[in-house]
TORPA-136134 format. One record per atom (N, C-alpha, C, O): atom name; residue in three letters; x, y, z. Coordinates in steps of 0.001 Angstrom, whole numbers, always signed. Layout:
N
<rec><a>CA</a><r>ALA</r><px>X</px><py>Y</py><pz>Z</pz></rec>
...
***
This chain:
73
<rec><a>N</a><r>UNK</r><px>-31399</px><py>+15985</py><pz>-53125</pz></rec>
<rec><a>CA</a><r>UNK</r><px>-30107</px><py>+16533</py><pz>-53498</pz></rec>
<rec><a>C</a><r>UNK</r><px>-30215</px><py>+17103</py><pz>-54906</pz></rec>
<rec><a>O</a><r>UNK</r><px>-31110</px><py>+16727</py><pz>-55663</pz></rec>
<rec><a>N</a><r>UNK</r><px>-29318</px><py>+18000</py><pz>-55254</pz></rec>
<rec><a>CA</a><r>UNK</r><px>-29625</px><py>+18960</py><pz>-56589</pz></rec>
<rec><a>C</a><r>UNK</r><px>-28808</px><py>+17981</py><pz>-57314</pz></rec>
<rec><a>O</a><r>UNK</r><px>-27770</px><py>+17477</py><pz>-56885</pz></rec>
<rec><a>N</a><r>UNK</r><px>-29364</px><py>+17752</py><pz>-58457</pz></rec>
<rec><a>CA</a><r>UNK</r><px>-28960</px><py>+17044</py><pz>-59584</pz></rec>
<rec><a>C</a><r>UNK</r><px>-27425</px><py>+17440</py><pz>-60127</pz></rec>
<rec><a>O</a><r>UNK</r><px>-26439</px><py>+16858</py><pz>-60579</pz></rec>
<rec><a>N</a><r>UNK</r><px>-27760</px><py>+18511</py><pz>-59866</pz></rec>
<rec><a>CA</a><r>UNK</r><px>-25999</px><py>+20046</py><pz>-60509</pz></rec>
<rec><a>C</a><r>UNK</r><px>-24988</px><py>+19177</py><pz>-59537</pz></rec>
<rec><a>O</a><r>UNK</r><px>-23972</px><py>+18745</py><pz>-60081</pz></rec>
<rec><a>N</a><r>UNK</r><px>-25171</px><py>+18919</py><pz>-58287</pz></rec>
<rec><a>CA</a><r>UNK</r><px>-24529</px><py>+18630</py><pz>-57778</pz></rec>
<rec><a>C</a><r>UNK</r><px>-23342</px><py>+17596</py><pz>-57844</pz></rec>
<rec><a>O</a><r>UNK</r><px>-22112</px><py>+17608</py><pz>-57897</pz></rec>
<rec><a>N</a><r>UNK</r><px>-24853</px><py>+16288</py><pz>-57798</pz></rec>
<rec><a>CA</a><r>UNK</r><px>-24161</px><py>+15218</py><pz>-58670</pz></rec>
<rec><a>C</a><r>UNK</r><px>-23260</px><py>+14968</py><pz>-59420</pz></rec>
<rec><a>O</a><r>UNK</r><px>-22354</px><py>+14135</py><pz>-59409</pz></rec>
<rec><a>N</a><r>UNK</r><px>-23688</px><py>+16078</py><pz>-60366</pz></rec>
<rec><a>CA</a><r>UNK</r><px>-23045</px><py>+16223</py><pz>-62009</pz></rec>
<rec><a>C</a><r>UNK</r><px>-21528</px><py>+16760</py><pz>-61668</pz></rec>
<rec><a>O</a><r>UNK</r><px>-20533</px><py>+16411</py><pz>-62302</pz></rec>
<rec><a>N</a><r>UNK</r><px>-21526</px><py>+17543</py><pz>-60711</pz></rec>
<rec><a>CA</a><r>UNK</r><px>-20188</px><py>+18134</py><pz>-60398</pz></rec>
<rec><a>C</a><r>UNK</r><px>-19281</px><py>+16950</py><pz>-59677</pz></rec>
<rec><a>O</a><r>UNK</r><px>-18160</px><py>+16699</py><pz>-60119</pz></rec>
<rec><a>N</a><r>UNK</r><px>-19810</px><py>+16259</py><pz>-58577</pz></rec>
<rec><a>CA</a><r>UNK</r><px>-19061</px><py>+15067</py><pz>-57728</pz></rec>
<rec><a>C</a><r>UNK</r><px>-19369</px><py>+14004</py><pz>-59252</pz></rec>
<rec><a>O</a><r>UNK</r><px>-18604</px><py>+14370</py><pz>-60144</pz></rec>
<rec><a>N</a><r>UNK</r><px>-19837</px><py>+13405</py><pz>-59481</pz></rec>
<rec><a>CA</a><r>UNK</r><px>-19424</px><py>+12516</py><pz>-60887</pz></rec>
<rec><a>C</a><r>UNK</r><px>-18630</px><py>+12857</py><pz>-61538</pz></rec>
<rec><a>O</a><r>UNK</r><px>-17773</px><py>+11979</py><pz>-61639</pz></rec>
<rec><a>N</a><r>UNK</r><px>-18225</px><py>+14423</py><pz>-62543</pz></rec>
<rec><a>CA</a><r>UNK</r><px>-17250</px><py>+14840</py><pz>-62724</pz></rec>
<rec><a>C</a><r>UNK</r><px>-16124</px><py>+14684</py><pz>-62281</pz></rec>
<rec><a>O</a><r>UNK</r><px>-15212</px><py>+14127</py><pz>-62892</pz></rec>
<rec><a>N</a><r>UNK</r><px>-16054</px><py>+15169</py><pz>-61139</pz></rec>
<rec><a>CA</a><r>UNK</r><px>-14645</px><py>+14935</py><pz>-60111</pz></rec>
<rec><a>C</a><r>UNK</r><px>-14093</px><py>+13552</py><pz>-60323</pz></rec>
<rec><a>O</a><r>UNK</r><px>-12932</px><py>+13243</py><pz>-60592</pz></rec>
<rec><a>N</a><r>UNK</r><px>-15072</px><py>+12827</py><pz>-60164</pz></rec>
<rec><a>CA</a><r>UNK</r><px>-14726</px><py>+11347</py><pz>-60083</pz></rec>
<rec><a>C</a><r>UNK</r><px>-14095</px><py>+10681</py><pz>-61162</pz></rec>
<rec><a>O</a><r>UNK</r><px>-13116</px><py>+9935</py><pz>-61161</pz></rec>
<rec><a>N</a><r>UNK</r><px>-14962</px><py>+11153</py><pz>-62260</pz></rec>
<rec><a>CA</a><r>UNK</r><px>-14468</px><py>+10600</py><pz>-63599</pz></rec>
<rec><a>C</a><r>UNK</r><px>-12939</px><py>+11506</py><pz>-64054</pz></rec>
<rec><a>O</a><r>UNK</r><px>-12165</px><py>+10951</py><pz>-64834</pz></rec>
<rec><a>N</a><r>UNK</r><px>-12679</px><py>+12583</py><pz>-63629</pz></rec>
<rec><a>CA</a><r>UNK</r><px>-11933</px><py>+12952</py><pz>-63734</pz></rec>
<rec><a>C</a><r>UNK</r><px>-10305</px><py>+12719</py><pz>-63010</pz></rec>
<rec><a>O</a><r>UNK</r><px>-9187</px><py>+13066</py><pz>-63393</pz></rec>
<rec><a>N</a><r>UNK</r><px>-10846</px><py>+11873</py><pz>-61650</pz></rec>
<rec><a>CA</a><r>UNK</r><px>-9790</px><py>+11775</py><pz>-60971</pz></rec>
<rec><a>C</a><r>UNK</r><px>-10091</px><py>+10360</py><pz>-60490</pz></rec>
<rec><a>O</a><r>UNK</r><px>-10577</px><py>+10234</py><pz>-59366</pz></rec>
<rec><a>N</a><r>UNK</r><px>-9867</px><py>+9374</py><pz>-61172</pz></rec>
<rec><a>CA</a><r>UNK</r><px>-10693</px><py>+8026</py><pz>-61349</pz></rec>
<rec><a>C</a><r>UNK</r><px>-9742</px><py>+6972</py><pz>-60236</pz></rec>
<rec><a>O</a><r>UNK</r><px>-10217</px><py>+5970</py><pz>-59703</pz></rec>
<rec><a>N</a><r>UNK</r><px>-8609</px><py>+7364</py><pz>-60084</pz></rec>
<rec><a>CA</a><r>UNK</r><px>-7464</px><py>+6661</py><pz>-59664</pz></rec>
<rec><a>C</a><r>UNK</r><px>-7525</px><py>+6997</py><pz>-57726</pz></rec>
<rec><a>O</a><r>UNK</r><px>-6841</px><py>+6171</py><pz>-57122</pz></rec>
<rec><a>N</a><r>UNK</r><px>-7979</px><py>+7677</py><pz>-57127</pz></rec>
<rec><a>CA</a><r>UNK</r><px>-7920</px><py>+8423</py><pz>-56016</pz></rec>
<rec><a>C</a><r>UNK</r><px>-8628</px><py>+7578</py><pz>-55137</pz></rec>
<rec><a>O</a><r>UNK</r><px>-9209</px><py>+6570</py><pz>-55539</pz></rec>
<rec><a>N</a><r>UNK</r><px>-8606</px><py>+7975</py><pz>-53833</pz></rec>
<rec><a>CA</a><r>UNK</r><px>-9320</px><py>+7029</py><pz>-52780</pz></rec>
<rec><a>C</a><r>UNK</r><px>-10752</px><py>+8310</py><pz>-52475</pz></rec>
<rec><a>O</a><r>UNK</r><px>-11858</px><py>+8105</py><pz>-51976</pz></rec>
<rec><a>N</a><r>UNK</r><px>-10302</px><py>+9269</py><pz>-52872</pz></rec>
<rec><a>CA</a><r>UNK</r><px>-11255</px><py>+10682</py><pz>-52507</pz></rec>
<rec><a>C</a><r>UNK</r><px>-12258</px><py>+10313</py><pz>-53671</pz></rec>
<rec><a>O</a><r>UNK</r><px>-13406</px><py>+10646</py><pz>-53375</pz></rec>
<rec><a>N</a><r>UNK</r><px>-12170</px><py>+9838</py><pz>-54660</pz></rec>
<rec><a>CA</a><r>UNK</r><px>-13111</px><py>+9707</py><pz>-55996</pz></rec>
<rec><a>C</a><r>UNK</r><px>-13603</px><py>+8409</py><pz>-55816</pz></rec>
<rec><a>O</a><r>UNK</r><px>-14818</px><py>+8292</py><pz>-55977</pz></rec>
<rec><a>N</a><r>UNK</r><px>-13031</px><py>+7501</py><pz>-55552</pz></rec>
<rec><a>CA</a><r>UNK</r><px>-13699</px><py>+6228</py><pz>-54941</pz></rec>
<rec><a>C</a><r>UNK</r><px>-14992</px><py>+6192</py><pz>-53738</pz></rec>
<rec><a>O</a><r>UNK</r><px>-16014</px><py>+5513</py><pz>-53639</pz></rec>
<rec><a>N</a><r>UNK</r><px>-14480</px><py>+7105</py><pz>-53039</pz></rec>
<rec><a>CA</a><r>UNK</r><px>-15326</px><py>+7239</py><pz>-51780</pz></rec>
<rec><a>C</a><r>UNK</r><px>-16543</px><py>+8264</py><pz>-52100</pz></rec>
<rec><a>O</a><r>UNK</r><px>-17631</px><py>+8288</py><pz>-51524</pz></rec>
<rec><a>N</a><r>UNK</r><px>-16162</px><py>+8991</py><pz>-53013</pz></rec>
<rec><a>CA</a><r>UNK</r><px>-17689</px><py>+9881</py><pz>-53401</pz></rec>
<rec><a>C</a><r>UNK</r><px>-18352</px><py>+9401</py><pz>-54263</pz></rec>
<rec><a>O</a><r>UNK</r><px>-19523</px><py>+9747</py><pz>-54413</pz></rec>
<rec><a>N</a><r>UNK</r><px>-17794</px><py>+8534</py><pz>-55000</pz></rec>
<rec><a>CA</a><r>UNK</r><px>-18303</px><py>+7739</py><pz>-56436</pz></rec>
<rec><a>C</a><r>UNK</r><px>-19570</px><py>+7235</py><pz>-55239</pz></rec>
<rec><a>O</a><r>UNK</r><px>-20766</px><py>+7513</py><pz>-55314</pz></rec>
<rec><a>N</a><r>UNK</r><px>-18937</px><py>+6489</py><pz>-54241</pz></rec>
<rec><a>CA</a><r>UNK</r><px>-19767</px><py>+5400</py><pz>-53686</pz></rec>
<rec><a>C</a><r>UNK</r><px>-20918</px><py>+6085</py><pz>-52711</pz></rec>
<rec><a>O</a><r>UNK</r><px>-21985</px><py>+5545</py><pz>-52420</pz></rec>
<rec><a>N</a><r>UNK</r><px>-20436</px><py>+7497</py><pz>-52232</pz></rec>
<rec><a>CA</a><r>UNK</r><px>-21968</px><py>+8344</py><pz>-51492</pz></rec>
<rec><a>C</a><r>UNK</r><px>-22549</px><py>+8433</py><pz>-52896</pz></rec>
<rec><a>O</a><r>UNK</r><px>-23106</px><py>+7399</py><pz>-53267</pz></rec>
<rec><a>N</a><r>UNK</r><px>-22540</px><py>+9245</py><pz>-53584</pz></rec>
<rec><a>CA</a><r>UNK</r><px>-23342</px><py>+9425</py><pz>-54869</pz></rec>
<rec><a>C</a><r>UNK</r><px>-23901</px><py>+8259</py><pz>-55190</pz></rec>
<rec><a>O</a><r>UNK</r><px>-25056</px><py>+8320</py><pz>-54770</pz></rec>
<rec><a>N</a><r>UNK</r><px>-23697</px><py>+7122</py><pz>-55757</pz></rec>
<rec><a>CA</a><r>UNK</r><px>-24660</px><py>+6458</py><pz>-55812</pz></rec>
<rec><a>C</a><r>UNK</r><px>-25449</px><py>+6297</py><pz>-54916</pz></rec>
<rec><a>O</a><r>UNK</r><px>-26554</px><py>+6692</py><pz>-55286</pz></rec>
<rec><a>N</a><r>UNK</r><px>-25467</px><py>+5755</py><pz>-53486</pz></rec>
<rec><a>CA</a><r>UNK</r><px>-25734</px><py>+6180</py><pz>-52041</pz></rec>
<rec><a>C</a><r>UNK</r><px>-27408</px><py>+6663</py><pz>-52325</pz></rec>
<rec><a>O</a><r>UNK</r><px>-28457</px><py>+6027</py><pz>-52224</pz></rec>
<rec><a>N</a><r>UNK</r><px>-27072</px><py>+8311</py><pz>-52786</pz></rec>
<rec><a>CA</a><r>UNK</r><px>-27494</px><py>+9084</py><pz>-53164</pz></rec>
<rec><a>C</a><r>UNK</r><px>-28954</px><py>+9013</py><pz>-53268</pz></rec>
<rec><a>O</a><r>UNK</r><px>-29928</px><py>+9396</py><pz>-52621</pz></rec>
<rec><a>N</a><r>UNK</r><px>-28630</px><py>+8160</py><pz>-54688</pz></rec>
<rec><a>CA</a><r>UNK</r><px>-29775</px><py>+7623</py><pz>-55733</pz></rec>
<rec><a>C</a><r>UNK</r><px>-30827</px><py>+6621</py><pz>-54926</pz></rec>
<rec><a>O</a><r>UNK</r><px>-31776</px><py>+6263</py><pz>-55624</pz></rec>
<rec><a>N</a><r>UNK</r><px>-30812</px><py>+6209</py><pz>-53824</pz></rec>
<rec><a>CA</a><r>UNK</r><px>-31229</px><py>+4853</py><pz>-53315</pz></rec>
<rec><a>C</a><r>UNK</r><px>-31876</px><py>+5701</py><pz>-52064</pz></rec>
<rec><a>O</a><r>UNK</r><px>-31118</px><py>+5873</py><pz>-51110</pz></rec>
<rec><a>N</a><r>UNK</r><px>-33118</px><py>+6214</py><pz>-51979</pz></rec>
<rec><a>CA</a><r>UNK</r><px>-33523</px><py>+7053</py><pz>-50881</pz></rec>
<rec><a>C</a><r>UNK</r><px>-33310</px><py>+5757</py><pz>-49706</pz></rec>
<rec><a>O</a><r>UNK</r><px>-32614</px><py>+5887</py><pz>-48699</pz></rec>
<rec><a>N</a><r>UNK</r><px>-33916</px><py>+4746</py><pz>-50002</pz></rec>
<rec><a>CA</a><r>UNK</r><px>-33739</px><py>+3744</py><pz>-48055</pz></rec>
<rec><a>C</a><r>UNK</r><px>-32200</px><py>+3737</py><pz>-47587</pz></rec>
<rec><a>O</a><r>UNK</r><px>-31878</px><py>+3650</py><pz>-46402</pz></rec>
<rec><a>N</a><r>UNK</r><px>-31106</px><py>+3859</py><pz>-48860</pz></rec>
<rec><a>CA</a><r>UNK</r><px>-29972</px><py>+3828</py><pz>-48371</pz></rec>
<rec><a>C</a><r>UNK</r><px>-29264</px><py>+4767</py><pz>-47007</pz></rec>
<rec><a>O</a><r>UNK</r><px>-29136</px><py>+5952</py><pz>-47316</pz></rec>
<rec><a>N</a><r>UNK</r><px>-28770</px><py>+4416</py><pz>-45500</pz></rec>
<rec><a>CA</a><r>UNK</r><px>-28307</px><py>+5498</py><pz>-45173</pz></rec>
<rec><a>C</a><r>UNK</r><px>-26727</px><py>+5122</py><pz>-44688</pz></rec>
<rec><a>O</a><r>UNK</r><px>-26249</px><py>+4077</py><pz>-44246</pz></rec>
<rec><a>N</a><r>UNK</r><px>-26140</px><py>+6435</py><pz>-44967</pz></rec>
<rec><a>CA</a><r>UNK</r><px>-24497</px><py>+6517</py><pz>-44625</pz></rec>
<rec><a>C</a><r>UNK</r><px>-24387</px><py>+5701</py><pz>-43216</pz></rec>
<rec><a>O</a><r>UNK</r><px>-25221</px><py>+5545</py><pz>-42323</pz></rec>
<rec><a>N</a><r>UNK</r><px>-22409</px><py>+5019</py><pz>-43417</pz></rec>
<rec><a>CA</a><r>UNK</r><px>-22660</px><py>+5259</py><pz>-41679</pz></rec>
<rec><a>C</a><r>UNK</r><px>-21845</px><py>+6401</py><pz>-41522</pz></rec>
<rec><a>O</a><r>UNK</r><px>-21410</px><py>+7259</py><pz>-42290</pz></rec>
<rec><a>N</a><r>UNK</r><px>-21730</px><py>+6094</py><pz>-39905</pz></rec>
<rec><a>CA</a><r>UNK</r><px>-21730</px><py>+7233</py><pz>-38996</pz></rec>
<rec><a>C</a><r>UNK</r><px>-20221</px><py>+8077</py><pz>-39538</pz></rec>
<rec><a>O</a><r>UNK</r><px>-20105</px><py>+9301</py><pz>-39485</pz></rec>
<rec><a>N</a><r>UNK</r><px>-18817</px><py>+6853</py><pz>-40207</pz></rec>
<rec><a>CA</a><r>UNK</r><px>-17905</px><py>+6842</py><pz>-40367</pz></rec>
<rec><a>C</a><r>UNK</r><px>-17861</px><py>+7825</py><pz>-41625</pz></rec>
<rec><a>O</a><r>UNK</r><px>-17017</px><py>+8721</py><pz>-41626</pz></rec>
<rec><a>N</a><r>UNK</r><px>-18965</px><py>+7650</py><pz>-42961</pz></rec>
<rec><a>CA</a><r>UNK</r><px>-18872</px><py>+7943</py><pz>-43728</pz></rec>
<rec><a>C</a><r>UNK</r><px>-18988</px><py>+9719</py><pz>-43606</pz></rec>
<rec><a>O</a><r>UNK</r><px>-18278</px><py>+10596</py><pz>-44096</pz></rec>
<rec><a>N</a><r>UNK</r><px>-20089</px><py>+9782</py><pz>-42815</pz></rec>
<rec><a>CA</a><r>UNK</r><px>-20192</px><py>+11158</py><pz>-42603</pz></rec>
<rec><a>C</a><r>UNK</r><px>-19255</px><py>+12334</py><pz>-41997</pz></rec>
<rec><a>O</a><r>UNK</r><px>-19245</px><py>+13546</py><pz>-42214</pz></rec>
<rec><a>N</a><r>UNK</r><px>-18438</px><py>+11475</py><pz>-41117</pz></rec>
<rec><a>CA</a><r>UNK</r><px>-17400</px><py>+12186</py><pz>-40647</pz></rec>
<rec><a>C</a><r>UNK</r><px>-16522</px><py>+12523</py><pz>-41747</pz></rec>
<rec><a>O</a><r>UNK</r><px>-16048</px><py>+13641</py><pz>-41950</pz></rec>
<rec><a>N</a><r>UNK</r><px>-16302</px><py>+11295</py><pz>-42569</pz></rec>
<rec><a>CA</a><r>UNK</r><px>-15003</px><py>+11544</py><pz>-43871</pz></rec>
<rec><a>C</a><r>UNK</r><px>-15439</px><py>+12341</py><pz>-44826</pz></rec>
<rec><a>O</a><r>UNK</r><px>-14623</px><py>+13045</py><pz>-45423</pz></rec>
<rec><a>N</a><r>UNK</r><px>-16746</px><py>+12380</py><pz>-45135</pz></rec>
<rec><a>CA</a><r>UNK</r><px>-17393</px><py>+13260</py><pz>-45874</pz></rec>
<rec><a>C</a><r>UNK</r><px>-17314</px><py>+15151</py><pz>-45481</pz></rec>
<rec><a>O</a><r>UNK</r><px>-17142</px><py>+16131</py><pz>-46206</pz></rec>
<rec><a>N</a><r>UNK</r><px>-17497</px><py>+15017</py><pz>-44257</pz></rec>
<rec><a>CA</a><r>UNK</r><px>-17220</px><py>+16034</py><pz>-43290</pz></rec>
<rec><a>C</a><r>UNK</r><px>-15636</px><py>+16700</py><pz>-43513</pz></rec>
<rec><a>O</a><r>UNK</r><px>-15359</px><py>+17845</py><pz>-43868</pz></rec>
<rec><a>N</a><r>UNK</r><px>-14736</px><py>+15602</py><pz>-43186</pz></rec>
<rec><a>CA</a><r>UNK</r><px>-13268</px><py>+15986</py><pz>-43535</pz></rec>
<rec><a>C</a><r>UNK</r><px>-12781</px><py>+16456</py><pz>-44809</pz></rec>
<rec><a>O</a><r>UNK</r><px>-11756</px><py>+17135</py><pz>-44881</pz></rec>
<rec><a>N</a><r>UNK</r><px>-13488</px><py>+16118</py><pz>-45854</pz></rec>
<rec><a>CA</a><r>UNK</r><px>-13344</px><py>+16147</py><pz>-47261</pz></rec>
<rec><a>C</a><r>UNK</r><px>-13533</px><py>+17728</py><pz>-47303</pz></rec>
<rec><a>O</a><r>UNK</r><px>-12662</px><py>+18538</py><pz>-47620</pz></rec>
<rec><a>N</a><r>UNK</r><px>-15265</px><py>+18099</py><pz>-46796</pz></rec>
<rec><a>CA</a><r>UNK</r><px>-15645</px><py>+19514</py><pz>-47332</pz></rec>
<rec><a>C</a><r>UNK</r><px>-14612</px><py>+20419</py><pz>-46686</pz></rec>
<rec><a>O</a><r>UNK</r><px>-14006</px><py>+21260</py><pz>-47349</pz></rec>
<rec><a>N</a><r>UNK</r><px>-14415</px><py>+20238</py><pz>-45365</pz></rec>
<rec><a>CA</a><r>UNK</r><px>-13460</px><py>+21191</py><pz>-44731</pz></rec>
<rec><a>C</a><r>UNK</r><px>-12252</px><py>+21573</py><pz>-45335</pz></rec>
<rec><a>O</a><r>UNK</r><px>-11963</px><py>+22761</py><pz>-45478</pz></rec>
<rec><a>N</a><r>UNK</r><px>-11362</px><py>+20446</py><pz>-45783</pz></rec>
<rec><a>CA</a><r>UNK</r><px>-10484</px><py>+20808</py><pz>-46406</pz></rec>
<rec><a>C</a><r>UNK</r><px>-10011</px><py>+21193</py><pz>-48385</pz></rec>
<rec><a>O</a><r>UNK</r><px>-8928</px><py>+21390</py><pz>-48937</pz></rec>
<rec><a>N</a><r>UNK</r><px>-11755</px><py>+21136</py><pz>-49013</pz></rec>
<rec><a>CA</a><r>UNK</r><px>-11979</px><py>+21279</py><pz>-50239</pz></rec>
<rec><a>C</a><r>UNK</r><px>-11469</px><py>+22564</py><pz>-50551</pz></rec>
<rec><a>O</a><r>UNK</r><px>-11407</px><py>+23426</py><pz>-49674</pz></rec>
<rec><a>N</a><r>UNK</r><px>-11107</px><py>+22770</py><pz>-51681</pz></rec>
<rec><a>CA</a><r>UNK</r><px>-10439</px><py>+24075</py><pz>-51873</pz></rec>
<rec><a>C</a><r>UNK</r><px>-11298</px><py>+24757</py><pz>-53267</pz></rec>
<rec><a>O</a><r>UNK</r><px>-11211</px><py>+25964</py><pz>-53488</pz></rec>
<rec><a>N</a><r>UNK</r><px>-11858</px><py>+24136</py><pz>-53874</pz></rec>
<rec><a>CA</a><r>UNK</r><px>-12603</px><py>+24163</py><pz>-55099</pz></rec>
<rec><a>C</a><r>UNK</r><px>-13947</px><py>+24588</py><pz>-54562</pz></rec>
<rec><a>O</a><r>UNK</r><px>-14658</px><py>+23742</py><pz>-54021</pz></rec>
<rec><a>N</a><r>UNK</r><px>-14366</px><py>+25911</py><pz>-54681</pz></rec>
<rec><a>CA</a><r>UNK</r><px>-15697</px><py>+26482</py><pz>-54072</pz></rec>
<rec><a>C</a><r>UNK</r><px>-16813</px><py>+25450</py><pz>-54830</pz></rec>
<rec><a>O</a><r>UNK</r><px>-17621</px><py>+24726</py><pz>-54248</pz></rec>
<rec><a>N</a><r>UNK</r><px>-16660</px><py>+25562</py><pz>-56017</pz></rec>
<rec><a>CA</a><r>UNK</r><px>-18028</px><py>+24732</py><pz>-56519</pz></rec>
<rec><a>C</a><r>UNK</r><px>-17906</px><py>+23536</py><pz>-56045</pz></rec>
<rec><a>O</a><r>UNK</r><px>-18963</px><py>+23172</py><pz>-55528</pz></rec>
<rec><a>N</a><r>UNK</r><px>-16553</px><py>+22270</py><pz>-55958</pz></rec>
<rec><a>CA</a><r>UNK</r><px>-16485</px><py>+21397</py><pz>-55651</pz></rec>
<rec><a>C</a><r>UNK</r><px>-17123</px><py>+21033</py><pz>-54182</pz></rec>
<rec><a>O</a><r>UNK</r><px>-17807</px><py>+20052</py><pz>-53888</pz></rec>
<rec><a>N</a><r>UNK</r><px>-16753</px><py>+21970</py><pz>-53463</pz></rec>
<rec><a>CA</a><r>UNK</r><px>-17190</px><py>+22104</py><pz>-51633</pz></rec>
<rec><a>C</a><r>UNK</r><px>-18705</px><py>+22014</py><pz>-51800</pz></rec>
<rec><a>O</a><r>UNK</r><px>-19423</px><py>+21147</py><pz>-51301</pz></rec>
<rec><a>N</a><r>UNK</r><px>-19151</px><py>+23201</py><pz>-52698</pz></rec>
<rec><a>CA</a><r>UNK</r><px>-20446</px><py>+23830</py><pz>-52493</pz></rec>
<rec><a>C</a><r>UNK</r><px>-21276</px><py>+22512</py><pz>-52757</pz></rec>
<rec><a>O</a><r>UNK</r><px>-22283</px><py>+22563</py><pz>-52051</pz></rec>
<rec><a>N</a><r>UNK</r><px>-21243</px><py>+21476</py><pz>-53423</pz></rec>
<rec><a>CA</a><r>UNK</r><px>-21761</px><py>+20287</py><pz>-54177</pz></rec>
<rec><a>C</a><r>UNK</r><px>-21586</px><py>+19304</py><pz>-52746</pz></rec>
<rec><a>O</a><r>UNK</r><px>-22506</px><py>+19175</py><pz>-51939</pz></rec>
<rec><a>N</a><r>UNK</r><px>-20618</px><py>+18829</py><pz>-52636</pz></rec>
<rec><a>CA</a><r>UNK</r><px>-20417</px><py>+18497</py><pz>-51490</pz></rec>
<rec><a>C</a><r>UNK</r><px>-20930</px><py>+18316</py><pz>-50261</pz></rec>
<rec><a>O</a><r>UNK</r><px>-21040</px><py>+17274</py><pz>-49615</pz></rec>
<rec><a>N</a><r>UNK</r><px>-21418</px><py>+20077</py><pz>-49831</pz></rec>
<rec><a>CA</a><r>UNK</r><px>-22352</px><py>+20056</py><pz>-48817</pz></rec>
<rec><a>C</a><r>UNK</r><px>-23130</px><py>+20099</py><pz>-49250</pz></rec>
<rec><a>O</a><r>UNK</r><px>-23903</px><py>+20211</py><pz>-48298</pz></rec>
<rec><a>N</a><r>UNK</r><px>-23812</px><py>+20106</py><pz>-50243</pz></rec>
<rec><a>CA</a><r>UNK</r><px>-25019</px><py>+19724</py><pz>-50609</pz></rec>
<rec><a>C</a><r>UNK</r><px>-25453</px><py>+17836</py><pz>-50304</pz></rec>
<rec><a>O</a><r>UNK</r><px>-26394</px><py>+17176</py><pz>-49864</pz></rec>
<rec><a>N</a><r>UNK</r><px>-24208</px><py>+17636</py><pz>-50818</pz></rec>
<rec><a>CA</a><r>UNK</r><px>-24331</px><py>+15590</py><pz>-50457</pz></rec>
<rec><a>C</a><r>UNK</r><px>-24550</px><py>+15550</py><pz>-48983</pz></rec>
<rec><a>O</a><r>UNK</r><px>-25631</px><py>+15116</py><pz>-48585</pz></rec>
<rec><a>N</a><r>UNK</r><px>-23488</px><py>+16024</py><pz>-47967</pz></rec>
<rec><a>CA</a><r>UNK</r><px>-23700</px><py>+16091</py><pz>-46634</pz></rec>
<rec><a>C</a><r>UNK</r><px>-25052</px><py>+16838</py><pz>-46157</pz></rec>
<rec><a>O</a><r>UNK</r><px>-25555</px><py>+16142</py><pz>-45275</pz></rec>
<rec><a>N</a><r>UNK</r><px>-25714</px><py>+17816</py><pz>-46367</pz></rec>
<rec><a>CA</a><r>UNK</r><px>-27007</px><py>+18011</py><pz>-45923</pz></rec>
<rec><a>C</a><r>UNK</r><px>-28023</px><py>+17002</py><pz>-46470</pz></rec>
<rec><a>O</a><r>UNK</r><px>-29028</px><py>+16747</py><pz>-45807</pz></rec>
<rec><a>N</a><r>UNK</r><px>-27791</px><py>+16398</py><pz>-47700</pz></rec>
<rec><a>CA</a><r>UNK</r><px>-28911</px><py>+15393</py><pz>-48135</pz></rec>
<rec><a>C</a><r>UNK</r><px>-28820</px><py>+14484</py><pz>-47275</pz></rec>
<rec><a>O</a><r>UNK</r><px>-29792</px><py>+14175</py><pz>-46586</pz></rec>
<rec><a>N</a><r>UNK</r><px>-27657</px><py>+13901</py><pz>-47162</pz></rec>
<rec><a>CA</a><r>UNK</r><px>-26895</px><py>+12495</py><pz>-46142</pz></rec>
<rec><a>C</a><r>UNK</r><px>-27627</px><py>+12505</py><pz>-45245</pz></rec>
<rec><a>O</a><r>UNK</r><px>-28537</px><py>+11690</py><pz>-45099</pz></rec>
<rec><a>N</a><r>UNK</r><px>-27328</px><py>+13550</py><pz>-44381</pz></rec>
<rec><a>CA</a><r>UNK</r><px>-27880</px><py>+14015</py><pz>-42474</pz></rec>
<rec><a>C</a><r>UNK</r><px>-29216</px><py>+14428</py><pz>-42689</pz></rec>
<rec><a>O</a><r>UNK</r><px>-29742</px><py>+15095</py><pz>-41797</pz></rec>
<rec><a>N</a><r>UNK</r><px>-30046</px><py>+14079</py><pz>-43996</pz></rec>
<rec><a>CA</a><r>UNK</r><px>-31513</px><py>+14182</py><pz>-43501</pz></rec>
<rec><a>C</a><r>UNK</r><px>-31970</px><py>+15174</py><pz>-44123</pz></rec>
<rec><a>O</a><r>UNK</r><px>-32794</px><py>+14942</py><pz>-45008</pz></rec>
<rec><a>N</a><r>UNK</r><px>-31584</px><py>+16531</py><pz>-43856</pz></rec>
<rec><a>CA</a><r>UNK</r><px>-31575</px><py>+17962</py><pz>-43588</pz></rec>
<rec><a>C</a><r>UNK</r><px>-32660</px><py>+18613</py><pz>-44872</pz></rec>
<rec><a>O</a><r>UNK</r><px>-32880</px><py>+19822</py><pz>-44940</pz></rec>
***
């Protein structure tokens, strides 16, 4: 996963610290960091729901970047 990425979903997070959406990416991102770690099946879907309805191009674009790392890809 691109590091930029990170930096952008950590941002978000720290920025919007109070949210269940910043909670839940806080916790893929670290995720992240831990290559044996893998999502479940649940996470990916919500992760999924998140990008679809992201409205923030860079925010999205980072995003699917987490979801293609997630699914392997």
């Amino acid at each position: 996963m691109d590091e930029y990425s990170r930096i952008i979903i950590e941002e978000y997070c720290m920025s919007h610290p109070k949210t269940k959406k910043a909670d839940f990416l806080w916790e893929l991102v670290h995720m992240s960091y831990d290559v044996a770690c893998e999502p479940a099946s649940w996470q990916l879907m919500q992760l999924s729901q998140l990008i679809s309805r992201e409205k923030n191009p860079e925010l999205r674009e980072a995003l699917e970047d987490l979801d293609e790392f997630m699914n392997g890809y």
